[in-house]
N, C-alpha and C positions, 0 to 999 in steps of 0.2 A: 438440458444444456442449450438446447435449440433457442428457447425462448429466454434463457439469461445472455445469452450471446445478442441475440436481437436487442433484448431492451433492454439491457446494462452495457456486457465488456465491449462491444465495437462502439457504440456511441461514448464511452467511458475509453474508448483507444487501451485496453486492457488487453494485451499481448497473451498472446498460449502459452508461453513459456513462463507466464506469469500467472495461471490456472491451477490450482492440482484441484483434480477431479476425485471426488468419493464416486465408487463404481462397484459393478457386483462384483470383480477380481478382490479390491483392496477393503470393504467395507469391515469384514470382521477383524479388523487391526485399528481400522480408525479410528477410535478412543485412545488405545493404546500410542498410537502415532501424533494424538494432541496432546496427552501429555506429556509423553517424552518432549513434545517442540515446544512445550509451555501453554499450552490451551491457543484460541484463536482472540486476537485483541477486541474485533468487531463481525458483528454477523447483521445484516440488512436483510429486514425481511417485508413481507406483503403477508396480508391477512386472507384467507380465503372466506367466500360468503356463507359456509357452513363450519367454520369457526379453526377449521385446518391454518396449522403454521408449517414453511416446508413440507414434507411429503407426510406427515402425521395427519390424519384424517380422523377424524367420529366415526369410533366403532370398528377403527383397528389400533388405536393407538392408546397405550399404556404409560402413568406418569415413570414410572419407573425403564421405559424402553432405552438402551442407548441405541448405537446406529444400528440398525438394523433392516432386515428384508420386507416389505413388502409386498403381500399376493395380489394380482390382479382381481382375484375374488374375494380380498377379503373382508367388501361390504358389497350389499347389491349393485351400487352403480360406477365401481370403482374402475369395472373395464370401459363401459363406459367413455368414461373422464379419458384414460389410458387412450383410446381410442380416438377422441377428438384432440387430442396431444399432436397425433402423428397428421391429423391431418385427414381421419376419418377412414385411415385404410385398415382397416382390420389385421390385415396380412401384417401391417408393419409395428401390432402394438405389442411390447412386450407383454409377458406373461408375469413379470416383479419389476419391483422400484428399491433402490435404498434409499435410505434417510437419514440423516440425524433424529435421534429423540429428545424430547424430554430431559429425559434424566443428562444427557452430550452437552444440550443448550444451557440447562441451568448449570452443570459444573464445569465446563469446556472454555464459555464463550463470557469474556469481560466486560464486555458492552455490547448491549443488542438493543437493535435502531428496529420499526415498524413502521413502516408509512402506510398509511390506508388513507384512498379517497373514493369519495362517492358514495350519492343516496342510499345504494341498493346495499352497502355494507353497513349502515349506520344503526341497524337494531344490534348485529352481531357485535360493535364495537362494544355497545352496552353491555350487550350479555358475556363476552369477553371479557370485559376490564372493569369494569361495574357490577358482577356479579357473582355467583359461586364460581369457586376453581373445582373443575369436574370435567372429567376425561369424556363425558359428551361432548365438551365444548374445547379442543386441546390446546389452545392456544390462553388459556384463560392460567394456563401454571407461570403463563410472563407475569402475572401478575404477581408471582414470586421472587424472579427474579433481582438482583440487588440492583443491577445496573441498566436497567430497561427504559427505553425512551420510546414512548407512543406521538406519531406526527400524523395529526386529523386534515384534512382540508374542512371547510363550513360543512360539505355534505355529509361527510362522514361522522361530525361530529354533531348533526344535527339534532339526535334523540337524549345528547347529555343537556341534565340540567345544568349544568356551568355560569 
């Protein structure tokens, strides 16, 4: 939240009372609390450089996962990652993450936006969007998705033949 609060809701003037947060209290209802409220109209995401969408990573994440727990251990570098989150304090990193999955995003969410820029992402676009859907690469089941919008800057989009 730290870093969607930075670089979305306050420059976006998106109010708290205008947040609900997925959290380790409420996470195993979450499905059940988007359908009951109708799924989510839109979900905004960023690609990570090993092919993670939201907190679904290579080598913990299942196409079939919905929201679910994530271990700090459960790839080698995933504490890690968790670690330079907080800001490199150890003391302060959690031990789990929730997420949405896979399975949440394709049946949940009615339009899903991805912005990805820059050089350093621009083989993963390919291998992402351009190539097998395969739970090494988890963000590659957008590629299923009905209603999915991929937005390149030149860098990122520089390894597609287009």
């Amino acid at each position: 939240m730290t870093n969607l609060r930075r670089l979305f809701f306050t420059p976006a003037k998106v109010s708290e009372s205008q947040i609900e947060r997925l959290t380790p209290e409420n996470y195993q209802t979450w499905d059940e609390k988007l359908t009951a409220d109708g799924g989510l109209d839109l979900m905004l995401m960023g690609l990570g450089a090993d092919g993670h969408f939201l907190g679904n990573v290579p080598g913990a994440t299942k196409f079939g996962n919905q929201t679910y727990r994530v271990e700090a251990d459960a790839t080698p570098t995933l504490r890690e990652v968790l670690v330079d989150e907080v800001g490199g304090d150890e003391s302060k990193a959690p031990d789990f993450y929730v997420t949405m999955g896979p399975q949440s995003v394709m049946t949940q969410v009615r339009d899903a936006v991805m912005i990805v820029n820059g050089k350093g992402k621009a083989a993963m676009v390919k291998q992402a969007f351009f190539g097998p859907v395969t739970e090494d690469v988890p963000s590659s089941i957008l590629q299923l998705h009905p209603n999915f919008t991929l937005i390149l800057d030149a860098d990122a989009a520089s390894e597609l033949n287009l």
